[in-house]
N, C-alpha and C positions, 0 to 999 in steps of 0.2 A: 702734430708738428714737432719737432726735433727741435730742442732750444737749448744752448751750450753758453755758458756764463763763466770765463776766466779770469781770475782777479790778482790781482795781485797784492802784497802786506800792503796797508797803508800807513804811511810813509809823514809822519805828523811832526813838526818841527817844537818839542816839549822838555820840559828839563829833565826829562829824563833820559834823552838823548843830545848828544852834542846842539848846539843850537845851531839854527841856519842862518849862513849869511844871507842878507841882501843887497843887491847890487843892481842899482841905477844908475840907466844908459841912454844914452838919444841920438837922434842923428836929424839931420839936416840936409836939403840938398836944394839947387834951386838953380833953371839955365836955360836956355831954348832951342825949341826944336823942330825940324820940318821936314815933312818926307815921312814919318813914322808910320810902320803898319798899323794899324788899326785892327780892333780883334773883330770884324764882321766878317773877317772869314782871315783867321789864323793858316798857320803851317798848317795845324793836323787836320783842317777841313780840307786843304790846300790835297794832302798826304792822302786823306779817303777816297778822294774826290778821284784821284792816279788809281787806287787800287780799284775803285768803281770801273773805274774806265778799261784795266789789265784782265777783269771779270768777265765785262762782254767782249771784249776783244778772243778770249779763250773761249767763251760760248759761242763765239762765233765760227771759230774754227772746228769747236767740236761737233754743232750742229751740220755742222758744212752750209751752212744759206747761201752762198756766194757757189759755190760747185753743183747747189742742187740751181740755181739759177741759171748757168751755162748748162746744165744736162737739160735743164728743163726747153731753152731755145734749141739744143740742137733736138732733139725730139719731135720738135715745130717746125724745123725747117725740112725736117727728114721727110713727116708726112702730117703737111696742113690739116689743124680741123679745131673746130668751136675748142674742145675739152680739151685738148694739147694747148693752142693757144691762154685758157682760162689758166691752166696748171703753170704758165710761163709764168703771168703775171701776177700769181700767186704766190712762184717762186723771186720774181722781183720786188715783190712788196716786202716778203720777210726778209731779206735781206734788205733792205733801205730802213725797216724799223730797228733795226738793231747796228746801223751807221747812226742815226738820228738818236742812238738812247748814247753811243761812245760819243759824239760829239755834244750833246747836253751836257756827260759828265764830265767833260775839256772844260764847263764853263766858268767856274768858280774861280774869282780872280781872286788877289789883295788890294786892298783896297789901304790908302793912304792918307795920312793928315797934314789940314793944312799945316803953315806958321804957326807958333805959338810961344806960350813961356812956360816954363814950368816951377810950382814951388809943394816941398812938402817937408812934413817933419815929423818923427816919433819919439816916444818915450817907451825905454821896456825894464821890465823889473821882474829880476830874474831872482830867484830864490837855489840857494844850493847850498847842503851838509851831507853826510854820511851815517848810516845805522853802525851800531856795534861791531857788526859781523862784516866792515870795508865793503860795503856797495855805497857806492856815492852817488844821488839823484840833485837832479836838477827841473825846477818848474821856472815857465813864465807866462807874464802879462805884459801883452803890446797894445800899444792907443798908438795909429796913423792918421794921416788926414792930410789932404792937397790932392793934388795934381800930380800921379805918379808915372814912372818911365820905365823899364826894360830897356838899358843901356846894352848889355849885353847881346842882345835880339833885334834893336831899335826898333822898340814896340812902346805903341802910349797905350797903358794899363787903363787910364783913365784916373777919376777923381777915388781916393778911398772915402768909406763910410766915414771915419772920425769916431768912430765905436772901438769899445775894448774888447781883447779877445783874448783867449785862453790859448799860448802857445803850445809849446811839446811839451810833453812830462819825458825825461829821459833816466835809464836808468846804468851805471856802467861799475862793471867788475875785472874779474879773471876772466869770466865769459865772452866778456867785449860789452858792447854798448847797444841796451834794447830804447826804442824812442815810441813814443806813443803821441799820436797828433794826427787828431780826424778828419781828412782831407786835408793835412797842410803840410803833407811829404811830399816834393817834387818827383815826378817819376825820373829815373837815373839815368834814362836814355834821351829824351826830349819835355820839356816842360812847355810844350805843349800837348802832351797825354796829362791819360787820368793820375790826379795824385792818389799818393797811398796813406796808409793810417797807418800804419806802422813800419819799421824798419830796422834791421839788424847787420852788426857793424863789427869786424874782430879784427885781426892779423892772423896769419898761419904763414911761419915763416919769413920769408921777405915776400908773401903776399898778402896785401890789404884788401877785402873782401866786405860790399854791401849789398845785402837783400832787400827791397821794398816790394809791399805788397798793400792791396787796397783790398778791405774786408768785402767790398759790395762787387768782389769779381768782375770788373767791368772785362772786353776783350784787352784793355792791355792793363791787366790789373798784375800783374809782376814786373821787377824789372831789376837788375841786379850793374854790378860797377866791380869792376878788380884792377886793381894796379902792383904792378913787377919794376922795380928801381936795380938796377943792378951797371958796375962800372961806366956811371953817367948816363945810362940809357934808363930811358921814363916809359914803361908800356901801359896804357891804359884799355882797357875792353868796357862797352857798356853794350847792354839789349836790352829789350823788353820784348812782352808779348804782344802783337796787336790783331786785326780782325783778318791779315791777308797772311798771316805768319808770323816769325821773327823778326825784328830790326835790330841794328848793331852796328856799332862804330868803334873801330881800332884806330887808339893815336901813339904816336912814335915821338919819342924828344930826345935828341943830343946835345949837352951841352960841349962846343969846344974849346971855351974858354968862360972866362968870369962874365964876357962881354957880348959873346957871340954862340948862339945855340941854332939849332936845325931841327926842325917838326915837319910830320907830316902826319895824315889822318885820312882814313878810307870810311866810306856812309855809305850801308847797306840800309835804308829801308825797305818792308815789307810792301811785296809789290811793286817797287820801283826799279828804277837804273841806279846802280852806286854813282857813290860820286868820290 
């Protein structure tokens, strides 16, 4: 078996190199909440669950089951007999398992939470200096615990462990900014896909450009983010790969005053209808 081991300097905060600061952070939050999705069946079960269903729908059309079912009765009706009859309803059965497989895959709802409250709190302690040669890195350690939220998505994450965990190791230069964090990069299209373990981050021009990627190849293990700023207008693109294709969402921002701005945003996921 093929085994490949990429490493990088390490990166040791000693007097022989500038010392690293450390910097202690926390946050707090606490509120209630009702109606929240629940993760027993998220977006992206929600998102397969469509592309399942877009699969047999096109198997169905390509088998023809539904056209061999009408050829099959008029045959029957042409000229009656045991085997023309048998072959009808041979032909109407397979056509009826494969309505019964697209409607099974219809089935997966969201499911939601009662009332509640919510409280939680962390401490992070983040470590950041610079090598000789101007690359500056940055580590952390987060401790969470309570009752967490996804205000964002209005989702209840649920309860955190209250364990400590090793966040990103990041590294940034001339080259832009390499992040190292195993499974705890957001995919850039929807967070609810697979996270990635690494990630890479630049400028090229007036374009700002992010790559994510998830070392265990899942089917939507890339996913990429660019944005174009130009005379008040904000263009953002984000994709990733998933198991029915691409998905991708382009958003537009103008601002027309200090007070007043205009967005809009188109969502292509794979397999689906935009929106």
């Amino acid at each position: 078996m093929k085994k490949l081991l990429i490493a990088t300097t390490a990166l040791v905060a000693t007097a022989g190199m500038a010392s690293a600061d450390i910097t202690i952070s926390g946050h707090a939050a606490a509120g209630i909440y009702s109606g929240l999705d629940t993760k027993a069946a998220s977006s992206a079960a929600i998102a397969a669950d469509a592309t399942a269903a877009t699969a047999l729908l096109k198997n169905k059309a390509t088998t023809g089951t539904a056209a061999k079912e009408v050829a099959a009765k008029a045959a029957y009706d042409a000229a009656p007999s045991a085997a023309l009859l048998a072959a009808w309803h041979a032909a109407v059965a397979a056509d009826a398992a494969i309505d019964a497989k697209i409607a099974g895959s219809a089935a997966v709802a969201k499911t939601y939470s009662a009332d509640g409250i919510y409280s939680n709190a962390g401490v992070d302690f983040t470590a950041t200096g610079a090598t000789d040669n101007g690359i500056s890195f940055s580590a952390s350690v987060n401790i969470d615990a309570g009752m967490e939220i996804d205000s964002g998505d209005f989702e209840l994450d649920g309860k955190d462990g209250g364990t400590a965990g090793l966040g990103s190791v990041s590294m940034t230069g001339a080259f832009g900014t390499l992040t190292f964090d195993d499974g705890g990069i957001e995919n850039l299209y929807s967070d609810g896909l697979t996270n990635a373990d690494v990630s890479y981050a630049t400028t090229i021009g007036a374009v700002s450009l992010t790559i994510a990627h998830d070392t265990a190849t899942a089917g939507d293990s890339n996913s990429v983010s660019a944005g174009y700023t130009a005379s008040g207008m904000a263009f953002t693109l984000t994709a990733s790969e998933a198991a029915a294709g691409t998905s991708s969402k382009l958003a537009v921002a103008y601002a027309l005053n200090d007070t007043v701005s205009l967005t809009g945003k188109t969502d292509q996921a794979a397999g689906a209808e935009s929106v």
